[in-house]
Backbone bond lengths (Angstrom), bond angles and torsions (degrees), N, CA, C in turn:
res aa  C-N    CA-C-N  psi(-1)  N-CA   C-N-CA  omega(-1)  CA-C   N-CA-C  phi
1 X - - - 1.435 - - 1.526 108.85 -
2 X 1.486 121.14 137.04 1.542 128.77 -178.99 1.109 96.61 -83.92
3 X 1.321 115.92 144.91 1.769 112.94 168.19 1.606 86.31 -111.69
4 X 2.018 104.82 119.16 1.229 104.04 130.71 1.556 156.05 28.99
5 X 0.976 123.30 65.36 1.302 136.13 -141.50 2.046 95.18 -71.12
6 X 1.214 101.26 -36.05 1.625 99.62 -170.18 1.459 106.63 -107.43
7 X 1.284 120.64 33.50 1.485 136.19 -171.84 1.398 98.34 -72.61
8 X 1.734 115.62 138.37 1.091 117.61 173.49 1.701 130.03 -32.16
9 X 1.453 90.43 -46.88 1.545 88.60 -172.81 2.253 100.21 -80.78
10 X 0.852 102.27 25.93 1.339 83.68 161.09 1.734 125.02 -153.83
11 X 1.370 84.96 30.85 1.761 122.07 -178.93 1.645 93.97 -67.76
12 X 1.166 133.84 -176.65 1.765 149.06 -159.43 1.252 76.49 -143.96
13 X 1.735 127.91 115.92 1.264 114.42 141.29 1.439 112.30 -66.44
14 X 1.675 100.99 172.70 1.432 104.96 179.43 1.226 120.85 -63.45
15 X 1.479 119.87 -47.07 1.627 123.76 -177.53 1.561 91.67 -35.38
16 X 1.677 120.97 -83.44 1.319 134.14 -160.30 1.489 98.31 -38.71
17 X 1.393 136.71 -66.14 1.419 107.36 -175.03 1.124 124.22 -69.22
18 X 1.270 133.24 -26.40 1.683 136.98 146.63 2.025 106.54 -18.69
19 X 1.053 89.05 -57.68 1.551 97.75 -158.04 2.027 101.01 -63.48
20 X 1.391 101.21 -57.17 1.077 124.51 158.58 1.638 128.58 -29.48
21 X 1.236 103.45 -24.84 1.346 117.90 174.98 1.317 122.51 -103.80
22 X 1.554 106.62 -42.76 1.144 111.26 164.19 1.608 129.78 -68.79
23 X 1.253 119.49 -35.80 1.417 119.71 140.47 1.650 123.74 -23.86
24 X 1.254 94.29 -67.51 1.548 104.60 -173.14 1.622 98.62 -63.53
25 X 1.083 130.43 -33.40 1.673 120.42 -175.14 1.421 86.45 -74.69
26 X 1.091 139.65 -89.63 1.358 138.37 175.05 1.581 117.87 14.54
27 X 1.305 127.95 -81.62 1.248 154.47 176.38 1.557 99.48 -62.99
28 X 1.107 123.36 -18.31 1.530 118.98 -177.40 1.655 100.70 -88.26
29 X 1.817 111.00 -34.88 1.526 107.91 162.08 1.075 147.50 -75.57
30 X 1.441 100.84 -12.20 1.660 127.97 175.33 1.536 87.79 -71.77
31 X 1.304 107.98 -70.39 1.620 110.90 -169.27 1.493 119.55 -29.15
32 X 1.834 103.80 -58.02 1.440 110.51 171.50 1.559 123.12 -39.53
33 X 1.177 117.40 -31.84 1.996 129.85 -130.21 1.632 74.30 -113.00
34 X 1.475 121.81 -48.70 1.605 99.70 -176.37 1.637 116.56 -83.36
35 X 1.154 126.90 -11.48 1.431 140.66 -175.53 1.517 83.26 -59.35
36 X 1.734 111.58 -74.98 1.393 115.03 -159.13 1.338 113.39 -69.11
37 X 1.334 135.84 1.01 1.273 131.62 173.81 1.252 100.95 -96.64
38 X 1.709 134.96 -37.54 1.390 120.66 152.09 1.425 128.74 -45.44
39 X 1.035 115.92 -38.87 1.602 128.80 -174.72 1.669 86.95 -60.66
40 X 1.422 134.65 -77.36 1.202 147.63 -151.75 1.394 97.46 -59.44
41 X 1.299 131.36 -43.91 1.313 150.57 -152.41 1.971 90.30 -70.44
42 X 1.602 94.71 -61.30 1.629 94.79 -162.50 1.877 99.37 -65.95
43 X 1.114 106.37 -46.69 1.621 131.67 -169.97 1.463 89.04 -49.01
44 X 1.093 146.12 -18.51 1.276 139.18 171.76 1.367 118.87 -108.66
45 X 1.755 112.95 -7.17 1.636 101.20 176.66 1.553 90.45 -95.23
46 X 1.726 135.91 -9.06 1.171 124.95 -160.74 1.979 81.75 -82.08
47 X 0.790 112.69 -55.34 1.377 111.58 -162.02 1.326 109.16 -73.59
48 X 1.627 135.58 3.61 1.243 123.17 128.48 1.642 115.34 -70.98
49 X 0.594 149.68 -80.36 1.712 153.85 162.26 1.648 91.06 0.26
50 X 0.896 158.39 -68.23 1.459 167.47 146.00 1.325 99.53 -1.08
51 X 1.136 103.08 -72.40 1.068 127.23 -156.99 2.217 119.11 -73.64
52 X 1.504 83.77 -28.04 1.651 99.08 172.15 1.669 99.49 -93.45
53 X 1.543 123.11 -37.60 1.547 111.04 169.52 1.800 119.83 -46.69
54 X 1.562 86.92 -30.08 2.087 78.32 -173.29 1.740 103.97 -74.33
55 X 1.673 122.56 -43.59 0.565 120.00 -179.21 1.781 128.60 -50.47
56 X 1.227 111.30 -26.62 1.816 137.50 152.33 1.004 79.00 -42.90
57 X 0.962 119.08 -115.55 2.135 152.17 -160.56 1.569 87.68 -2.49
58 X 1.532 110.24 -72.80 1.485 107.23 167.68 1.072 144.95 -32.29
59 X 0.863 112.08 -30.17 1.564 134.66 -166.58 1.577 101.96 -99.83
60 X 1.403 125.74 -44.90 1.455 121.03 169.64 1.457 104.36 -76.66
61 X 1.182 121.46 -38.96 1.781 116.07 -173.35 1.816 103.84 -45.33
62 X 1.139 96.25 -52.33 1.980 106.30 176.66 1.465 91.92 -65.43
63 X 1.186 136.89 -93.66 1.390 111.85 -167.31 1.312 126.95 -25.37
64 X 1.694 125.66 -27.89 1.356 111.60 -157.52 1.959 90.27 -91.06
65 X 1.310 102.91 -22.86 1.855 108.72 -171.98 1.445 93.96 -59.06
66 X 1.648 116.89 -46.50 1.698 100.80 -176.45 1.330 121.43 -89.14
67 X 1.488 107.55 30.91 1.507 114.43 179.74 1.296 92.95 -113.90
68 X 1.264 118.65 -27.77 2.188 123.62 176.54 1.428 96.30 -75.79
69 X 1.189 139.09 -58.91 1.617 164.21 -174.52 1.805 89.83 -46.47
70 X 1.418 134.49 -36.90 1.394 126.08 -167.02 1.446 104.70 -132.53
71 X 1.481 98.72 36.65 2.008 117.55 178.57 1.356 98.84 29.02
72 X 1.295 121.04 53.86 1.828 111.10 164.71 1.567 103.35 -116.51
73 X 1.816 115.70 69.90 1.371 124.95 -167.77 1.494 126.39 -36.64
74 X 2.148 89.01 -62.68 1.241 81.68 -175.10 0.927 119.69 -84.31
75 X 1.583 134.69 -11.42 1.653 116.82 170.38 1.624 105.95 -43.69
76 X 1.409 120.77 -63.51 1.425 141.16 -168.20 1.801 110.93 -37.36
77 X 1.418 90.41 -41.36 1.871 97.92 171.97 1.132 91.51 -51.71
78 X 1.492 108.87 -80.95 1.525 112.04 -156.36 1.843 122.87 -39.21
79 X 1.187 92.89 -36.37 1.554 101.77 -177.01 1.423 103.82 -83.37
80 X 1.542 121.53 -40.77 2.087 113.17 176.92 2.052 82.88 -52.20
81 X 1.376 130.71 -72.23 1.435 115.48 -158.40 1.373 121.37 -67.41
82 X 1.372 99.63 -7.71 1.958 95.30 164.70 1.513 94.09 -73.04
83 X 1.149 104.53 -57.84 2.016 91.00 -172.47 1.687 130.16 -64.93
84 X 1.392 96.34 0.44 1.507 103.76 167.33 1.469 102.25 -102.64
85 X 0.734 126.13 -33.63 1.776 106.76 168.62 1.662 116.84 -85.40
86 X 1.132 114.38 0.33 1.753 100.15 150.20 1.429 109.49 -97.70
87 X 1.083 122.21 -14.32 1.543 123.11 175.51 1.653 94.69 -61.15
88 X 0.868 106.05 -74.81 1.926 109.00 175.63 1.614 108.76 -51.89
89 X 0.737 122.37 -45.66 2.031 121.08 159.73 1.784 98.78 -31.69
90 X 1.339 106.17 -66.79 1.791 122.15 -160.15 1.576 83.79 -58.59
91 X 1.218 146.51 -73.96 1.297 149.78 -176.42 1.370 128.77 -29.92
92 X 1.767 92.96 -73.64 1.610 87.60 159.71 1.354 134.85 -71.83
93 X 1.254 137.30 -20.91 1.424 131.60 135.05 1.559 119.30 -14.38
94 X 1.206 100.06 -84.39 1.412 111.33 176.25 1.270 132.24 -19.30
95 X 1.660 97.00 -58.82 1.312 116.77 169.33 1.395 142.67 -81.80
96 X 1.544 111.78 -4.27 1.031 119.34 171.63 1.773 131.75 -131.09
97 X 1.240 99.93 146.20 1.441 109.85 -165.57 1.552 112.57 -50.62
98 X 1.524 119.92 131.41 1.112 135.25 -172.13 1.778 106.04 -43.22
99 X 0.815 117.51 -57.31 1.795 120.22 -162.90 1.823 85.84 -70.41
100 X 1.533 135.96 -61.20 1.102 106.01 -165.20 1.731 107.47 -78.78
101 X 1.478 137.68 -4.89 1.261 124.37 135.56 1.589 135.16 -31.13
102 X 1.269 102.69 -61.85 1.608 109.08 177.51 2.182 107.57 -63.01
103 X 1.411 82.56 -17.86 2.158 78.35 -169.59 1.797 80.74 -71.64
104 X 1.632 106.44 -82.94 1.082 110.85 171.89 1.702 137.76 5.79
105 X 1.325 106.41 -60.97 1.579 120.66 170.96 1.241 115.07 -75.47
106 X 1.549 133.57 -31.94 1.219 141.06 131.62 1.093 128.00 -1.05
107 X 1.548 105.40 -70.53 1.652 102.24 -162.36 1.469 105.26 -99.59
108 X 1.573 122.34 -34.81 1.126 124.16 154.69 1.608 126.37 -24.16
109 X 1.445 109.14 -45.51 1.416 108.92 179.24 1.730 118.91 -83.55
110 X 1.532 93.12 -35.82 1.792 94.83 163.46 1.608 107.63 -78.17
111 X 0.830 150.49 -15.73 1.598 143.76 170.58 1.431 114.72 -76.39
112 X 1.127 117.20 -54.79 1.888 133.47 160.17 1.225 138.97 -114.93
113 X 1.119 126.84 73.68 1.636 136.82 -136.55 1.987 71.83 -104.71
114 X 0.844 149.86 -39.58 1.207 146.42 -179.58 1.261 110.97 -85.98
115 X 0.947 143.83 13.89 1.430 146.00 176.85 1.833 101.65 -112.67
116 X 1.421 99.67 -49.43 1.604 107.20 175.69 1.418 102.93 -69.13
117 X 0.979 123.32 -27.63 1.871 110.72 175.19 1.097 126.17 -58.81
118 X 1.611 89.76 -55.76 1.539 112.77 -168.29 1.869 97.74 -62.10
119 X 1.297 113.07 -44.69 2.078 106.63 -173.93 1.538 81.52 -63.46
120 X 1.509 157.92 -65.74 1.146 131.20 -160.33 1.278 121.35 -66.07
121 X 1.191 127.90 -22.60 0.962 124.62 171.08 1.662 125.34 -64.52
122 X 1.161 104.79 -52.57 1.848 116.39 148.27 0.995 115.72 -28.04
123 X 1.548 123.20 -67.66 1.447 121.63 -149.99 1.888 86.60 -82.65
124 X 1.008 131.81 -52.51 1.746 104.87 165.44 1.014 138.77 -35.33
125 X 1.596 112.44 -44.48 1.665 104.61 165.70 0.955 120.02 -71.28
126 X 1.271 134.40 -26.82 1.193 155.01 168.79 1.574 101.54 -26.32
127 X 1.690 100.23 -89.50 1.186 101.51 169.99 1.336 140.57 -74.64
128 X 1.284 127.70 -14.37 1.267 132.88 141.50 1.502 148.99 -29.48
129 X 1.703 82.25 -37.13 2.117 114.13 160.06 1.767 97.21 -77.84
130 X 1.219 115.25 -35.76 1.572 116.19 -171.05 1.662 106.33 -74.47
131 X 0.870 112.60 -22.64 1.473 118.21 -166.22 1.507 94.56 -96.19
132 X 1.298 126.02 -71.44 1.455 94.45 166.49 1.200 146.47 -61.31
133 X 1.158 122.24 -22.27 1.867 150.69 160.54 1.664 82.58 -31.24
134 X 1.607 139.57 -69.87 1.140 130.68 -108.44 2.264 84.09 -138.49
135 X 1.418 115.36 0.91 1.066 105.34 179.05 1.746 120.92 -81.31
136 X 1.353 111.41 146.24 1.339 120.13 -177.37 1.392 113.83 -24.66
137 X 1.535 126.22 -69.20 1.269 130.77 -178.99 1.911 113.03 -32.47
138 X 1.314 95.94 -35.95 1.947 102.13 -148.56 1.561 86.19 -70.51
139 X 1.772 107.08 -46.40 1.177 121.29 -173.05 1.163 128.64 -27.75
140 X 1.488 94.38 -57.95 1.740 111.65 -168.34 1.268 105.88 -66.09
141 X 1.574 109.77 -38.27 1.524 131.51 -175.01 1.264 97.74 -50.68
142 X 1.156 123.95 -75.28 1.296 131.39 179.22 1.985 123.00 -17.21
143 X 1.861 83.46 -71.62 1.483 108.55 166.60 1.866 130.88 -27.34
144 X 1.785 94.80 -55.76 0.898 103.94 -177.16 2.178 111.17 -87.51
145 X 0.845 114.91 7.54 1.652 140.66 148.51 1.345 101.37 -28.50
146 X 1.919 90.00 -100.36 1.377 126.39 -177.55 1.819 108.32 -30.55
């Protein structure tokens, strides 16, 4: 014998789907409240990342001044336009939404995987000339010049 599929005893009273619902709205606000605290969460490490790219930019812009400062031009080009294209890195970051960031960096790196080397590779020498340019030893060296 089948028992009845909509048989009293296995009806939803109302309370239970009441409850059932309200649960589910519940958990549908939790859901919301952590989405947007992720959102806020990342939305604030992008805009440090922004925010540490300018500080780069900075950091090569002075390297490239003591590459003009010791007439070594064209290295110095190269390094003022490494630091203008992380300056525009720091920007567009900034400005743009994380998911089309991550597509973005994506295809960029499969389209020019040699183009992205080569700016890292810059921005190391870059600062690498800066780091010695500006280390204690050179300093004193310097000092005792004058």
């Amino acid at each position: 014998m089948v028992a009845q599929a909509h048989s009293p005893s296995h009806r939803r009273s109302p309370s239970m789907t009441g409850l059932r619902n309200q649960a589910a709205r519940q958990a549908a606000a939790v859901a919301r409240q952590l989405r947007q605290r992720g959102e806020g969460y990342v939305e604030d490490q992008k805009i440090r990342a922004a925010d540490r790219l300018s500080e780069i930019s900075a950091a090569v812009r002075r390297a490239a001044e003591k590459l003009h400062a010791s007439k070594t031009g064209a290295l110095a080009q190269y390094v003022d336009s490494a630091a203008d294209g992380i300056d525009g890195i720091a920007r567009y970051v900034e400005q743009q939404d994380l998911n089309e960031l991550a597509t973005e960096v994506g295809r960029t790196l499969k389209r020019h995987p040699a183009i992205v080397v080569g700016a890292l590779f810059l921005t190391g020498f870059g600062a690498a000339r800066f780091v010695k340019a500006t280390s204690p030893a050179r300093a004193a060296a310097l000092k005792r010049k004058r």
